[in-house]
PyMOL Python script that loads the backbone (N, CA, C, O; Angstrom):
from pymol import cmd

cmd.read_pdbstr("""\
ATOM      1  N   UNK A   1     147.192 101.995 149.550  1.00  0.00           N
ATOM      2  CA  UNK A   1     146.389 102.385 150.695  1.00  0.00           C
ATOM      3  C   UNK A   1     146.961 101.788 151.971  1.00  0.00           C
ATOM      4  O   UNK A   1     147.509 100.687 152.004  1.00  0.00           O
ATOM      5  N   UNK A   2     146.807 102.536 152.950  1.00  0.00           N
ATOM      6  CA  UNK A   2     147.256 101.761 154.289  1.00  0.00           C
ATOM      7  C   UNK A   2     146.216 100.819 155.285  1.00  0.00           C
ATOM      8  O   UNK A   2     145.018 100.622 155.084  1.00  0.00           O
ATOM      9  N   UNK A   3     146.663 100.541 155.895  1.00  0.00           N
ATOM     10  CA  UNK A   3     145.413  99.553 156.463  1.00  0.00           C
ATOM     11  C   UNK A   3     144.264 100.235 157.281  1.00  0.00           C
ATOM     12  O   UNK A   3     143.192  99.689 157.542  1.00  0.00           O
ATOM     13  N   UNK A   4     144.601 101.397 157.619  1.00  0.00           N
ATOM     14  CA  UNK A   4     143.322 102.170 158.268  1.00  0.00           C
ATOM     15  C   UNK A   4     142.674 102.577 157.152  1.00  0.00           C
ATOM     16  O   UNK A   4     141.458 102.401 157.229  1.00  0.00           O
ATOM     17  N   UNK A   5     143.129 103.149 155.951  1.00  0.00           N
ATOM     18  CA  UNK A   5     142.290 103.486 154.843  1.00  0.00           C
ATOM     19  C   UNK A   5     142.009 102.427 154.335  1.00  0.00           C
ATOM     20  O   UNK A   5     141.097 102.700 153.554  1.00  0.00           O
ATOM     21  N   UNK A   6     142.250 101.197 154.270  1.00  0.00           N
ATOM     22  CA  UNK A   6     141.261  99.635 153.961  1.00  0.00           C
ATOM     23  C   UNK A   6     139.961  99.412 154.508  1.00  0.00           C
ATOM     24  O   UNK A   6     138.934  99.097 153.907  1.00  0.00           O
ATOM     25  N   UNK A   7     140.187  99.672 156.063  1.00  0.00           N
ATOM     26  CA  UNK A   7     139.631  98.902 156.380  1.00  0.00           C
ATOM     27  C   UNK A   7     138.083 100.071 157.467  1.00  0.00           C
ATOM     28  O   UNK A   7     138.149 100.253 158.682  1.00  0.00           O
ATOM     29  N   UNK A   8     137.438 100.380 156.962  1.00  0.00           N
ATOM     30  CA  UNK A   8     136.777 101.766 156.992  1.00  0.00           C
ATOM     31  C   UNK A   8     134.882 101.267 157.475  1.00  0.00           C
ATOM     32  O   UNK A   8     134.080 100.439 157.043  1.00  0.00           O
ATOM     33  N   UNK A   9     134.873 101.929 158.164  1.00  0.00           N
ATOM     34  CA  UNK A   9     132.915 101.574 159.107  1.00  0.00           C
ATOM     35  C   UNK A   9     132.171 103.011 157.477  1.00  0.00           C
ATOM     36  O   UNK A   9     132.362 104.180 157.141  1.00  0.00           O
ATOM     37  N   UNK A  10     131.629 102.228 157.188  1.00  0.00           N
ATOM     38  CA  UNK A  10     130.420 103.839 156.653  1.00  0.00           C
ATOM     39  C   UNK A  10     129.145 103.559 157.213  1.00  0.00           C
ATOM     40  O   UNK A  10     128.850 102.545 157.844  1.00  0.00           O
ATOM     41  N   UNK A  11     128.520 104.376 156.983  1.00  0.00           N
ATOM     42  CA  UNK A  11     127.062 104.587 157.234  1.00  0.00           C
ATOM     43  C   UNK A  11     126.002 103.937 156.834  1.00  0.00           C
ATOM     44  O   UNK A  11     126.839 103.211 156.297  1.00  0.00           O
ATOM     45  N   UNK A  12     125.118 103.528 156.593  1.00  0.00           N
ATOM     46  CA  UNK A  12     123.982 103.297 155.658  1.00  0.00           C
ATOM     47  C   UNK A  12     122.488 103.321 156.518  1.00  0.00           C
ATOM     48  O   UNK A  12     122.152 102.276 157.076  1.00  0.00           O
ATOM     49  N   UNK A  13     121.513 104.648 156.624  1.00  0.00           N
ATOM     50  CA  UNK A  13     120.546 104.405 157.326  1.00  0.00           C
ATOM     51  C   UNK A  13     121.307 104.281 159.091  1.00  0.00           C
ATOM     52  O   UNK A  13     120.810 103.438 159.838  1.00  0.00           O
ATOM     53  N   UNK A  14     122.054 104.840 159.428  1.00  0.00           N
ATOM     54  CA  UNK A  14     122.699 105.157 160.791  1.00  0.00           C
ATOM     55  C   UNK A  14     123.193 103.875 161.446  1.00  0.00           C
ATOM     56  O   UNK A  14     123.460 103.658 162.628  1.00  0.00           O
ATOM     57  N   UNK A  15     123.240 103.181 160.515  1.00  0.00           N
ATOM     58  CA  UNK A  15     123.595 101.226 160.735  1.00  0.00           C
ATOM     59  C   UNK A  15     125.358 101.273 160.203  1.00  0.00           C
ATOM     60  O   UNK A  15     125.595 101.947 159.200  1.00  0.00           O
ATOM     61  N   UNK A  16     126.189 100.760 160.697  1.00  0.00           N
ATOM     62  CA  UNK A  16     127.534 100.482 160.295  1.00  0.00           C
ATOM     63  C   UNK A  16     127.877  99.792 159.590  1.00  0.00           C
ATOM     64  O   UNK A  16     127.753  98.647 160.025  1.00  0.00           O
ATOM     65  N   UNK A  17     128.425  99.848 158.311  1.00  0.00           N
ATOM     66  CA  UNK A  17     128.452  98.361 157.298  1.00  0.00           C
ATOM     67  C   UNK A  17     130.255  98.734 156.737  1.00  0.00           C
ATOM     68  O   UNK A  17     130.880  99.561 156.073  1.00  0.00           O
ATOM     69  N   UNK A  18     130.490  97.350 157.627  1.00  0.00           N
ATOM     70  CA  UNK A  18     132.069  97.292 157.557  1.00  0.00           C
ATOM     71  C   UNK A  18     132.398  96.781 156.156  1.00  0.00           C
ATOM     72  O   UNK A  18     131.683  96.030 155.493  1.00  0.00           O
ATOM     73  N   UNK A  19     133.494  97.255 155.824  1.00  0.00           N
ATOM     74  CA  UNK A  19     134.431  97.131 153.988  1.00  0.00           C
ATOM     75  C   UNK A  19     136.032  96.532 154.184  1.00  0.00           C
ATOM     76  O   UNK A  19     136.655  96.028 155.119  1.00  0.00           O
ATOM     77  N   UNK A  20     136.252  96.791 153.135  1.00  0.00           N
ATOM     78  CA  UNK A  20     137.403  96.591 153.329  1.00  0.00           C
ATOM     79  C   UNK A  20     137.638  96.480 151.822  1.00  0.00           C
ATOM     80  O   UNK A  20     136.758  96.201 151.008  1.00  0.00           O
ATOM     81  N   UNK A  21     139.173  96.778 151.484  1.00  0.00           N
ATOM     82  CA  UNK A  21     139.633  96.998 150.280  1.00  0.00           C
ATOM     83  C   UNK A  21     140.282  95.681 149.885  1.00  0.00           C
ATOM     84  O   UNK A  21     141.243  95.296 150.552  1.00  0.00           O
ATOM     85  N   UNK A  22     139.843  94.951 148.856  1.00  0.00           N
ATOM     86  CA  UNK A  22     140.475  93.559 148.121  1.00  0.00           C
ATOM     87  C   UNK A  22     140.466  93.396 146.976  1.00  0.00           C
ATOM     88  O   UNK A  22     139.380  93.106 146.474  1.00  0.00           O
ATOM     89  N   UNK A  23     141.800  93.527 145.996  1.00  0.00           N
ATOM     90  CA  UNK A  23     141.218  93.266 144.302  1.00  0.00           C
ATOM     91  C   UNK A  23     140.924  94.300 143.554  1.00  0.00           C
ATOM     92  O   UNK A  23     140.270  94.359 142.512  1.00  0.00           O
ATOM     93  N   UNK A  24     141.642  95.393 144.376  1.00  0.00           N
ATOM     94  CA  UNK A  24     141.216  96.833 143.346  1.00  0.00           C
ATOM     95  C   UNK A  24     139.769  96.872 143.302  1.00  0.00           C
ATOM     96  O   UNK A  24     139.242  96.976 142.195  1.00  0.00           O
ATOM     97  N   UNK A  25     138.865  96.790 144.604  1.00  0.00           N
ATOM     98  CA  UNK A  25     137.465  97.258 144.853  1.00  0.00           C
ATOM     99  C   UNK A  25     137.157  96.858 146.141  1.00  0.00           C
ATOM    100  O   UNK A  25     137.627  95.812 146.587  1.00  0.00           O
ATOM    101  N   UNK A  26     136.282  97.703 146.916  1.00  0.00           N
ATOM    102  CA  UNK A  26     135.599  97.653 148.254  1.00  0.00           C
ATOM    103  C   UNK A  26     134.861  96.266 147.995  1.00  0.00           C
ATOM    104  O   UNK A  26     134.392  95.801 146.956  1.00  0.00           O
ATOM    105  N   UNK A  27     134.935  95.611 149.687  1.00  0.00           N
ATOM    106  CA  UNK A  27     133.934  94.181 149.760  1.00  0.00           C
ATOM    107  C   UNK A  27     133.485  95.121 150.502  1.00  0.00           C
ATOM    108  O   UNK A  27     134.184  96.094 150.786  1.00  0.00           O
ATOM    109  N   UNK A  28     132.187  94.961 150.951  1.00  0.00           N
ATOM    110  CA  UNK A  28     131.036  95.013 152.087  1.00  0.00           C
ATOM    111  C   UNK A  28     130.556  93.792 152.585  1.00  0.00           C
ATOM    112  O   UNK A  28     130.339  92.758 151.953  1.00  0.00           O
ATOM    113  N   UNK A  29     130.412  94.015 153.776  1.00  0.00           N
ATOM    114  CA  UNK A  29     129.784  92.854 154.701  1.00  0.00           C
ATOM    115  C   UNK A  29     129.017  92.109 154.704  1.00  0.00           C
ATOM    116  O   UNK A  29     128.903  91.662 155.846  1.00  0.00           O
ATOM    117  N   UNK A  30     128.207  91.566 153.879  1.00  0.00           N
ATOM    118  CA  UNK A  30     126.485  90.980 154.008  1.00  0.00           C
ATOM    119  C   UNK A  30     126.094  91.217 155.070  1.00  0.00           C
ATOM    120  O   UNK A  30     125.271  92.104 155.295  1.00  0.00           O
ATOM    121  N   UNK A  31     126.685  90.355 156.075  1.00  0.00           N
ATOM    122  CA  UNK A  31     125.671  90.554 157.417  1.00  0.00           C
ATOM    123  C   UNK A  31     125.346  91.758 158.136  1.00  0.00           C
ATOM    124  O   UNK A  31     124.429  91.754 158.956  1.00  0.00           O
ATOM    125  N   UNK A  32     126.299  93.204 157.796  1.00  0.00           N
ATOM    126  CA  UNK A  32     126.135  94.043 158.098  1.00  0.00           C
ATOM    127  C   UNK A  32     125.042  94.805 157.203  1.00  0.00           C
ATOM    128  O   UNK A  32     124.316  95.681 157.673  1.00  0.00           O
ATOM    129  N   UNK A  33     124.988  94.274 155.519  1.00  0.00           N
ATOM    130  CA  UNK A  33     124.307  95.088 154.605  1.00  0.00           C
ATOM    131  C   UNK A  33     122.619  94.123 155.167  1.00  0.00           C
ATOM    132  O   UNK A  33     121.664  94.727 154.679  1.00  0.00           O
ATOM    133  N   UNK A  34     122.259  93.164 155.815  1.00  0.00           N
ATOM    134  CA  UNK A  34     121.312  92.354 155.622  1.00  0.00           C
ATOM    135  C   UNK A  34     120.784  93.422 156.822  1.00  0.00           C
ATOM    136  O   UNK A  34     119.878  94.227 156.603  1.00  0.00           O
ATOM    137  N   UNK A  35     121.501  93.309 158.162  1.00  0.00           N
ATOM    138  CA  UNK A  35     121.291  94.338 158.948  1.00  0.00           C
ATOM    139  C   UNK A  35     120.572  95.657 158.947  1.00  0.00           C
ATOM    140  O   UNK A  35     119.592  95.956 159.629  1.00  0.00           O
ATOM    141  N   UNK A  36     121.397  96.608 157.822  1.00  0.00           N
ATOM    142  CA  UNK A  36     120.767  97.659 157.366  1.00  0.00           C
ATOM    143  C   UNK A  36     119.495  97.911 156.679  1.00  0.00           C
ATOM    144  O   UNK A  36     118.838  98.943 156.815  1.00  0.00           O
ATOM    145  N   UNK A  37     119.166  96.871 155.900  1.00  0.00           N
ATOM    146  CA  UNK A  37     118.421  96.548 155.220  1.00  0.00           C
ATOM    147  C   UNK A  37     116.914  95.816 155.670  1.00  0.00           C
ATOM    148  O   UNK A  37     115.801  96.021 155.185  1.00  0.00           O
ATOM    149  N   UNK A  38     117.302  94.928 156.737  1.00  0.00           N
ATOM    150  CA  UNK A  38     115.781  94.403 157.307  1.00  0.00           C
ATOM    151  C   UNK A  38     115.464  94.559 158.693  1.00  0.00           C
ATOM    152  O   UNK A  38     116.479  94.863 159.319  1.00  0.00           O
ATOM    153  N   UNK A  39     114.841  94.505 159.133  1.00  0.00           N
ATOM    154  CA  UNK A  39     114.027  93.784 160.801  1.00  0.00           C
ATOM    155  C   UNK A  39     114.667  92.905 161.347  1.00  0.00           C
ATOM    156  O   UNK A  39     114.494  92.596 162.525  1.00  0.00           O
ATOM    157  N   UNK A  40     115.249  92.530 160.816  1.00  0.00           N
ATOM    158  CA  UNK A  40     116.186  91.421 161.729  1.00  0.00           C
ATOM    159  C   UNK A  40     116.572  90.938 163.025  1.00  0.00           C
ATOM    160  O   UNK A  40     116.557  89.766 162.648  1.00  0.00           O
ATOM    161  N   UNK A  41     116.931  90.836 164.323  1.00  0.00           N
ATOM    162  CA  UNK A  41     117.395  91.006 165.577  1.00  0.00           C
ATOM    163  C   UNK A  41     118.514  90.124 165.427  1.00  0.00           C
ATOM    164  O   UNK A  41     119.590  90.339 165.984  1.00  0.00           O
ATOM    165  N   UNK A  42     118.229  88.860 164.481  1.00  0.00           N
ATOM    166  CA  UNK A  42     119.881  88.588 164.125  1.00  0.00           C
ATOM    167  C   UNK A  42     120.185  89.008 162.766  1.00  0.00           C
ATOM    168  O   UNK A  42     119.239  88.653 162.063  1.00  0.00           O
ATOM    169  N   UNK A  43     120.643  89.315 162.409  1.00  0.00           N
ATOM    170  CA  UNK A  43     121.145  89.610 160.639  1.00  0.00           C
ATOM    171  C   UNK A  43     122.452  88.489 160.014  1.00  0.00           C
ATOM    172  O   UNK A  43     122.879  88.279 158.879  1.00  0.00           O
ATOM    173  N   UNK A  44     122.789  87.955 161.320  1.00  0.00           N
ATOM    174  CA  UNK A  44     123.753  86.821 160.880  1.00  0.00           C
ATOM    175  C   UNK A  44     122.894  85.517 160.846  1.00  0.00           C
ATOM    176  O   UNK A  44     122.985  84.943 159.760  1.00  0.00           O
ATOM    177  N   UNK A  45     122.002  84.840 161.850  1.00  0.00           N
ATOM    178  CA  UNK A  45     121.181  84.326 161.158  1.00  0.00           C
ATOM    179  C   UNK A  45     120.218  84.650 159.903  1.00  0.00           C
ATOM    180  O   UNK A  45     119.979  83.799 159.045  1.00  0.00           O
ATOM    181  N   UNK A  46     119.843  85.574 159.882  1.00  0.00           N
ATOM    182  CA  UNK A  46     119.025  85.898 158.445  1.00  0.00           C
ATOM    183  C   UNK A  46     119.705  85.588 157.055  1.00  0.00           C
ATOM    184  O   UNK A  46     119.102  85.219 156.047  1.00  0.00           O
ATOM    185  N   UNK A  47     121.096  85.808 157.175  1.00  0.00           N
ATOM    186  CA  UNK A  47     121.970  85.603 156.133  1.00  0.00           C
ATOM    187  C   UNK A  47     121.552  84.500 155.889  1.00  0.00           C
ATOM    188  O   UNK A  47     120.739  84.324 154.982  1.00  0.00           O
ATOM    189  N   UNK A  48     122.165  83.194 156.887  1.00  0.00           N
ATOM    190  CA  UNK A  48     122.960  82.142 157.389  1.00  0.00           C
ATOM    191  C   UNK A  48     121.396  81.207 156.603  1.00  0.00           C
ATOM    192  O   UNK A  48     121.548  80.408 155.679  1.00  0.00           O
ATOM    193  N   UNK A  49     120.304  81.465 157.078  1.00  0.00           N
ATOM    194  CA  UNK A  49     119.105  80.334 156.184  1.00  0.00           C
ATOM    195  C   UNK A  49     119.041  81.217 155.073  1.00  0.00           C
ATOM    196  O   UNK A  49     118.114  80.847 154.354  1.00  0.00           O
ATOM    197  N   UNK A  50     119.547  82.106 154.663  1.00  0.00           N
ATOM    198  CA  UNK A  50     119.382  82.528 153.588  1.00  0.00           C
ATOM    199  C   UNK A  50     120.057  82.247 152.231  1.00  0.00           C
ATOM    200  O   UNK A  50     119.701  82.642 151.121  1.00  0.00           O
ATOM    201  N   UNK A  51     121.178  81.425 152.589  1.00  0.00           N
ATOM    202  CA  UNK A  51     122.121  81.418 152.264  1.00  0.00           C
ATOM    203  C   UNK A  51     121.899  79.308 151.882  1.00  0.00           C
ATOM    204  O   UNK A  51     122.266  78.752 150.846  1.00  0.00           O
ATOM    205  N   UNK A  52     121.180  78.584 153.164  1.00  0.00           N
ATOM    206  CA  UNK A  52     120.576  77.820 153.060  1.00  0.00           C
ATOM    207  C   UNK A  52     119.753  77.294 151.658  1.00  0.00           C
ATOM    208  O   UNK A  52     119.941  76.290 150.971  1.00  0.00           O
ATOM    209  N   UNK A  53     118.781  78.377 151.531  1.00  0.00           N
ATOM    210  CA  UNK A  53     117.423  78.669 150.630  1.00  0.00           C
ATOM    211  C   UNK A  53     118.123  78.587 149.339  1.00  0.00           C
ATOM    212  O   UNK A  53     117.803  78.006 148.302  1.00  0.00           O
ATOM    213  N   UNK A  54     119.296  79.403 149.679  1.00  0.00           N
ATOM    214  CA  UNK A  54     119.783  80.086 147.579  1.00  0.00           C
ATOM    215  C   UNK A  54     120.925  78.676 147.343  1.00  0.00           C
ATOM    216  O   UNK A  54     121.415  78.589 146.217  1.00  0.00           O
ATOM    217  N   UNK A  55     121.217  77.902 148.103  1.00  0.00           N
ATOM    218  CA  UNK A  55     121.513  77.205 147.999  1.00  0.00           C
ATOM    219  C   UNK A  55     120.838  75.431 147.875  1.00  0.00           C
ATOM    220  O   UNK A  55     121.421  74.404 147.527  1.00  0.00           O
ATOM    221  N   UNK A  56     119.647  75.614 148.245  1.00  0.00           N
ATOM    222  CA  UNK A  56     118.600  74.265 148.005  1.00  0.00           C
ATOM    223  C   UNK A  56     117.992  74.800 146.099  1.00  0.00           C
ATOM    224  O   UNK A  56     117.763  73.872 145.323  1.00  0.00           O
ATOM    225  N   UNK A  57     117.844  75.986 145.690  1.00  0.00           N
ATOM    226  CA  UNK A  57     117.672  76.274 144.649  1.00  0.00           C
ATOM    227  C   UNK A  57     118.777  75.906 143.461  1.00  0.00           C
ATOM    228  O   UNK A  57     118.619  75.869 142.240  1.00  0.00           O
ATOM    229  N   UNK A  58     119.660  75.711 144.070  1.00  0.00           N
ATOM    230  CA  UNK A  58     120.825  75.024 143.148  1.00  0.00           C
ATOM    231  C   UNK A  58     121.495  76.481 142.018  1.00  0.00           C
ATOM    232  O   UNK A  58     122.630  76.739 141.615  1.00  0.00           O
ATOM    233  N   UNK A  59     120.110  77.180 141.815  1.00  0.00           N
ATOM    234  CA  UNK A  59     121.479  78.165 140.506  1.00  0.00           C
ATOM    235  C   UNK A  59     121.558  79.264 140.858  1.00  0.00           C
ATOM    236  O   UNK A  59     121.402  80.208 140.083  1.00  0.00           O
ATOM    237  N   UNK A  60     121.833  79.400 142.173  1.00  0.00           N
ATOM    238  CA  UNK A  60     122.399  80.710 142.915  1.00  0.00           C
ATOM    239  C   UNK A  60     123.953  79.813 142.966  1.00  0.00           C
ATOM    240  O   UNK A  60     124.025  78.590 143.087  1.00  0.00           O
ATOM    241  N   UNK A  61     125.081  80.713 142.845  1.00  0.00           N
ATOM    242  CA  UNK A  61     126.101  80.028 142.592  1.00  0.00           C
ATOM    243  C   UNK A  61     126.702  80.936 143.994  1.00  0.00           C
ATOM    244  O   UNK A  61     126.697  82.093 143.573  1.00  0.00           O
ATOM    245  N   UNK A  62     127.089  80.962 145.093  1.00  0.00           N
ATOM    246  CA  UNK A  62     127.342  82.146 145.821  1.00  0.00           C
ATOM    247  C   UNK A  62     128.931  82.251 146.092  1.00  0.00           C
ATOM    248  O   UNK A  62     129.435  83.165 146.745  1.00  0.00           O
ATOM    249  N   UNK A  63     129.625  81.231 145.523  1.00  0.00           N
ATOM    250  CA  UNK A  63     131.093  81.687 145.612  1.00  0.00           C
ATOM    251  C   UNK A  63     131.702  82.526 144.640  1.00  0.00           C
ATOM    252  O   UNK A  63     132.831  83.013 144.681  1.00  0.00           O
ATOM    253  N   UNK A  64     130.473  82.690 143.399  1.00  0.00           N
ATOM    254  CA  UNK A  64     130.712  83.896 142.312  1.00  0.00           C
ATOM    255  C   UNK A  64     130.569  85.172 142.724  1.00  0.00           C
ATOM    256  O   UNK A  64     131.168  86.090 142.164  1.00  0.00           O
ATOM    257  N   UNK A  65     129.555  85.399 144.000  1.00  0.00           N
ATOM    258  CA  UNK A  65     129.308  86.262 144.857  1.00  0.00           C
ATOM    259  C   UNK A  65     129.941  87.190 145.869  1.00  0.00           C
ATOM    260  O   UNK A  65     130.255  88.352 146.130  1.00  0.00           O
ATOM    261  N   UNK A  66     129.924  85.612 146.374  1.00  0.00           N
ATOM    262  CA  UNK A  66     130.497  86.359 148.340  1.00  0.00           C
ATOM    263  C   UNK A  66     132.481  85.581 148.029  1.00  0.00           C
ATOM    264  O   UNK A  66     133.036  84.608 147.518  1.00  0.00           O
ATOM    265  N   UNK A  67     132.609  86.082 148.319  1.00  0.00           N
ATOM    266  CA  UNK A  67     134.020  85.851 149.108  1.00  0.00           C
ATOM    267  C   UNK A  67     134.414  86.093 150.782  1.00  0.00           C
ATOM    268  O   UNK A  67     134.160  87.190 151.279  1.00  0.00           O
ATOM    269  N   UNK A  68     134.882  85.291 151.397  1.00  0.00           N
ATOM    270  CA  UNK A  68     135.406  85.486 153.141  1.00  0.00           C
ATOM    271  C   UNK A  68     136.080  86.159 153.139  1.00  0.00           C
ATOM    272  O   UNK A  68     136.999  85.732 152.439  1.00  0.00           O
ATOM    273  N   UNK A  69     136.362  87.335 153.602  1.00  0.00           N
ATOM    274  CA  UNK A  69     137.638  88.232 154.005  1.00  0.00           C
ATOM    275  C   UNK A  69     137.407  88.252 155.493  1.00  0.00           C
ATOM    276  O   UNK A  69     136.280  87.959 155.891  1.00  0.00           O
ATOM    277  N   UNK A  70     138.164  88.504 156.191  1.00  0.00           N
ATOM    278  CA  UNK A  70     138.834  89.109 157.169  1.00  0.00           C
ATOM    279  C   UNK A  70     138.062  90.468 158.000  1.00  0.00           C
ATOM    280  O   UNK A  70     139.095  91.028 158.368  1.00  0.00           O
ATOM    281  N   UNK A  71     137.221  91.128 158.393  1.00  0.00           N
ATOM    282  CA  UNK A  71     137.155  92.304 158.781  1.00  0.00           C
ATOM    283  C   UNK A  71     136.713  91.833 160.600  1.00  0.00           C
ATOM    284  O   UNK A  71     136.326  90.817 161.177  1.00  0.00           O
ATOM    285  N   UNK A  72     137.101  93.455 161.030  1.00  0.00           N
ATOM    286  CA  UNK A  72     137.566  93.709 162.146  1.00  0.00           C
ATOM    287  C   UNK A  72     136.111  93.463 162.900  1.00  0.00           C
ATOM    288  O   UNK A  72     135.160  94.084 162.427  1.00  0.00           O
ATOM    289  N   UNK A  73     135.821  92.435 164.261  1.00  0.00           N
ATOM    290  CA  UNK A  73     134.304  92.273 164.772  1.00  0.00           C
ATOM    291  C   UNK A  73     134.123  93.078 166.069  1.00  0.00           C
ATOM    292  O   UNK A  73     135.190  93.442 166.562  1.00  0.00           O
ATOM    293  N   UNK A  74     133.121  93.403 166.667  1.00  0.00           N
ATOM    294  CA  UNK A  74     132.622  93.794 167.629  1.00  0.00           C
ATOM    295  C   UNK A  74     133.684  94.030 169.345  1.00  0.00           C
ATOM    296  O   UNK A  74     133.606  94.804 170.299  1.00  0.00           O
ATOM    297  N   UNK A  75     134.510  92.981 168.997  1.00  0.00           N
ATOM    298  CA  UNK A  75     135.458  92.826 169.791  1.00  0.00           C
ATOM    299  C   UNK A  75     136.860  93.622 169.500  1.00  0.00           C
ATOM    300  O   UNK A  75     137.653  94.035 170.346  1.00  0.00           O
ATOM    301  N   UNK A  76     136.944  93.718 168.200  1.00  0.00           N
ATOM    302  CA  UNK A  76     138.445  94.211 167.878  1.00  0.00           C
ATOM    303  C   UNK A  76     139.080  92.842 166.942  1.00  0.00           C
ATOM    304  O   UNK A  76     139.693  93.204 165.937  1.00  0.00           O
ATOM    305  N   UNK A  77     139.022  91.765 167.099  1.00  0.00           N
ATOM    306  CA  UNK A  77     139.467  90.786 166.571  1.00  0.00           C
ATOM    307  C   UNK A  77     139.026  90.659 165.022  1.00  0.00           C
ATOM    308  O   UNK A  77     137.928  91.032 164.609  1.00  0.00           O
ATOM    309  N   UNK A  78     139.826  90.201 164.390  1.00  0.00           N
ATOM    310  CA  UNK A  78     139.751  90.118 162.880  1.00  0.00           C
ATOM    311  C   UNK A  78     138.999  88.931 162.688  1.00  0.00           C
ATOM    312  O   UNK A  78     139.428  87.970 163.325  1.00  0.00           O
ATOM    313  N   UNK A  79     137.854  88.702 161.887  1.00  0.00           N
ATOM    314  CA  UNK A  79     136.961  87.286 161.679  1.00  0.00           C
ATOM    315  C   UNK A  79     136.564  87.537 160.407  1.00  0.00           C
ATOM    316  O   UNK A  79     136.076  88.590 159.997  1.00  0.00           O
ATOM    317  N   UNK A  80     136.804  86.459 159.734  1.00  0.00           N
ATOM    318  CA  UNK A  80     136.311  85.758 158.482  1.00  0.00           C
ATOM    319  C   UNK A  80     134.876  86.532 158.132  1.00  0.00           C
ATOM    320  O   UNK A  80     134.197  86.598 159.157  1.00  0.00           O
ATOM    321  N   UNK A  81     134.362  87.006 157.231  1.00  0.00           N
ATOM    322  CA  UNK A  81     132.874  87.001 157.015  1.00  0.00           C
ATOM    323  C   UNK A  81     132.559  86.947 155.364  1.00  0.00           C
ATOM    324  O   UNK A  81     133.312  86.693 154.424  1.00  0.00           O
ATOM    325  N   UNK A  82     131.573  87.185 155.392  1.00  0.00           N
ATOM    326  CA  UNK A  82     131.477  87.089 153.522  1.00  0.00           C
ATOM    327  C   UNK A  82     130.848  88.181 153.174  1.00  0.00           C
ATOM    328  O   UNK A  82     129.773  88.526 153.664  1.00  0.00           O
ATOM    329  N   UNK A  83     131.362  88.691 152.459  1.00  0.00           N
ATOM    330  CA  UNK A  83     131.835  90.087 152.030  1.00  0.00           C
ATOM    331  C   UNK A  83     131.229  90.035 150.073  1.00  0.00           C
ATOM    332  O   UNK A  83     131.068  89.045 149.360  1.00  0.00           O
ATOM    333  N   UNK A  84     131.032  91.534 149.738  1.00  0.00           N
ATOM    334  CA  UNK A  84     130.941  90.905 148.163  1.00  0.00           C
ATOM    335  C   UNK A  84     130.918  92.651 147.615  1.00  0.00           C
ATOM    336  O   UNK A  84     130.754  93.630 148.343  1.00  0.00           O
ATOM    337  N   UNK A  85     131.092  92.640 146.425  1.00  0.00           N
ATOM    338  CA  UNK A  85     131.305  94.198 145.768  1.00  0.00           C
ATOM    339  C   UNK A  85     129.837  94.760 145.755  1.00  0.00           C
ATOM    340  O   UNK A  85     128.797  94.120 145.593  1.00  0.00           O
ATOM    341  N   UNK A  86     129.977  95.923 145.936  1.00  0.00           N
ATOM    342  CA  UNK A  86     128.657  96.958 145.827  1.00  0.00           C
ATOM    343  C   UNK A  86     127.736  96.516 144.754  1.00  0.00           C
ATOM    344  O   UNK A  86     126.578  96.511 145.172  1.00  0.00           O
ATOM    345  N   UNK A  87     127.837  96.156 143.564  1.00  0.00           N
ATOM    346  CA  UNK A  87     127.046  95.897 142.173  1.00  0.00           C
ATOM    347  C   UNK A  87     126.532  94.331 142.424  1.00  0.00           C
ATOM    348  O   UNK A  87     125.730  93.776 141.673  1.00  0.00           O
ATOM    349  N   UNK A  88     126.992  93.846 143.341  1.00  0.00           N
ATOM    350  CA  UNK A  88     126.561  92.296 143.597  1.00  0.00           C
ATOM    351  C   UNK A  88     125.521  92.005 144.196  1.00  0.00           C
ATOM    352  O   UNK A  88     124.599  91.247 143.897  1.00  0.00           O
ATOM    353  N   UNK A  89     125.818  93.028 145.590  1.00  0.00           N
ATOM    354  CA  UNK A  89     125.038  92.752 146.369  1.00  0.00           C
ATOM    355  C   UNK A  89     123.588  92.633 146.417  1.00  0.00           C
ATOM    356  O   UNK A  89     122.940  91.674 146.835  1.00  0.00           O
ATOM    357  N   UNK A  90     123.151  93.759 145.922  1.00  0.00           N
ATOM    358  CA  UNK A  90     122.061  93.841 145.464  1.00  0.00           C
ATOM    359  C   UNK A  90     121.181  93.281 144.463  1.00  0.00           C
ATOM    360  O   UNK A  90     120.066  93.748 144.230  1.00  0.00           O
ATOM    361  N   UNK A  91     121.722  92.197 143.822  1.00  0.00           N
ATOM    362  CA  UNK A  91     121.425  91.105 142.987  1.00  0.00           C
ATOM    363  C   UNK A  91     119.818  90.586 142.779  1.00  0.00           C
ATOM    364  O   UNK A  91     119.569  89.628 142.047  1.00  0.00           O
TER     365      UNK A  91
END
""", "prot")
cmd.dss("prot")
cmd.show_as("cartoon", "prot")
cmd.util.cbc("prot")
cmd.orient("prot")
């Protein structure tokens, strides 16, 4: 695949949820899927204590989860985010 076909905006509910191809399977964004998904006004904080919470619980393991990749931000610039396969996410 080339890097424009990696790295691809889809839809969900008219909300943008950035991907990207790693490992022979699409990551998706969390903060973009948390976005789509709730009320939010931040969706990067919502993650961010969320992420807090599953982590004071001790057996949420989230590096089995999420992985950081790389996708393209608001600006154009490439930034780190945590990303995780379609069958995960929804956990």
């Amino acid at each position: 695949m080339t890097d424009n076909e990696n790295n691809k905006l889809i839809l969900f509910q008219n909300k943008s949820i950035r991907r990207t191809w790693f490992k022979e399977d699409w990551y998706f964004s969390i903060v973009d899927i948390v976005g789509a998904l709730t009320d939010s006004i931040n969706p990067r904080d919502y993650w961010y204590k969320t992420k807090i919470r599953l982590g004071e619980e001790e057996k949420a393991e989230l590096s089995t989860i999420c992985l950081q990749l790389k996708l393209e931000a608001p600006d154009g610039k490439l930034r780190t985010t945590d990303c995780a396969v379609k069958r995960k996410t929804l956990r």
